[in-house]
C-alpha positions in Angstrom: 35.6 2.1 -63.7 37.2 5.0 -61.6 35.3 8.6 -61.7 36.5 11.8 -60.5 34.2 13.2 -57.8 34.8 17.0 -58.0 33.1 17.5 -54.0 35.7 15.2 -52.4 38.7 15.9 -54.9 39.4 11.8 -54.6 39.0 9.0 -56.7 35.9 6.5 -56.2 35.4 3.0 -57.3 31.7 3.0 -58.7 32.0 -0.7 -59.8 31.6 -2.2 -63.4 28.6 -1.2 -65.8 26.6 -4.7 -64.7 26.7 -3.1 -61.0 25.4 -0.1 -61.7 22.5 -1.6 -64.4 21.5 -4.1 -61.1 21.7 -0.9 -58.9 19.1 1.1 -61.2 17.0 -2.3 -61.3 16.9 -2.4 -57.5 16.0 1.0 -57.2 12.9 0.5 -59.8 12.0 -2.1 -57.6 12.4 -0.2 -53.8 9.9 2.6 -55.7 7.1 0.3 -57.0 7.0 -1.1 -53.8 6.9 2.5 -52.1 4.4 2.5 -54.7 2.1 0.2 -53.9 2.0 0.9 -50.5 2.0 4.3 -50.3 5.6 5.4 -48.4 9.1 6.5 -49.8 11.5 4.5 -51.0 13.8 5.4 -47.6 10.9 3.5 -45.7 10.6 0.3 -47.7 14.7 0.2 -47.7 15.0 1.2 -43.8 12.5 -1.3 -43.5 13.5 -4.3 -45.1 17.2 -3.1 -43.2 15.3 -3.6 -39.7 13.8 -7.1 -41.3 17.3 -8.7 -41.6 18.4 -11.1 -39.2 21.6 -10.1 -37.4 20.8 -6.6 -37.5 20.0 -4.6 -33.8 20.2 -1.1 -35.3 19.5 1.2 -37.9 21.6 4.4 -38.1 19.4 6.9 -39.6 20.7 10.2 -41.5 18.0 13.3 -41.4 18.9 16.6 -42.8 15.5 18.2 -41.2 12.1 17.4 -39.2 10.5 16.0 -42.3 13.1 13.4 -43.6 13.5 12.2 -39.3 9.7 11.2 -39.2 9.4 9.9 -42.8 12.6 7.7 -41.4 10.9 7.1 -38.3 7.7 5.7 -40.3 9.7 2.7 -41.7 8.8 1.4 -38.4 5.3 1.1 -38.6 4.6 -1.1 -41.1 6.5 -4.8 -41.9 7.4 -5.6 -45.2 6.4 -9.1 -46.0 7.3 -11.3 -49.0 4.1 -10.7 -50.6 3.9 -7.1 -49.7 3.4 -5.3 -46.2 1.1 -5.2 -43.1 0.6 -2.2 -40.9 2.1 -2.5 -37.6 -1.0 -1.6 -36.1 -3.3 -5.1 -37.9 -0.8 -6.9 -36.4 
């Protein structure tokens, strides 16, 4: 499925409709776990990015001082399979 994007006056590829549906459901998920632990959805998903094996870096994006330390906060705290631990409990 192609869509128009009016901003960048190109075309897009924003996959098929069973991309997008897993997309959303991965996105319900990244927010019930920012949830249940009490940080944004940009932590738990810059934080399970710093979990993978193979990865050194994380290139962050901030538009201001508030989004840089709410990135910055993803590393304070490991997600684990059966939630997280602060950084700090060890």
């Amino acid at each position: 499925m192609r869509r128009y994007h009016k901003l960048f006056h190109r075309n897009y590829d924003i996959g098929t409709v069973s991309d997008l549906e897993k997309g959303y459901d991965i996105v319900e998920v990244l927010h019930e776990m920012a949830n249940n632990r009490g940080v944004s959805v940009a932590q738990v998903a810059l934080n399970w990015l710093l979990r993978q094996s193979g990865i050194t870096s994380v290139i962050i994006g901030a538009r201001n001082e508030q989004q840089l330390r709410d990135n910055l906060g993803a590393a304070q705290w490991e997600l684990t399979l059966f939630g997280s631990k602060s950084a700090q409990s060890g």
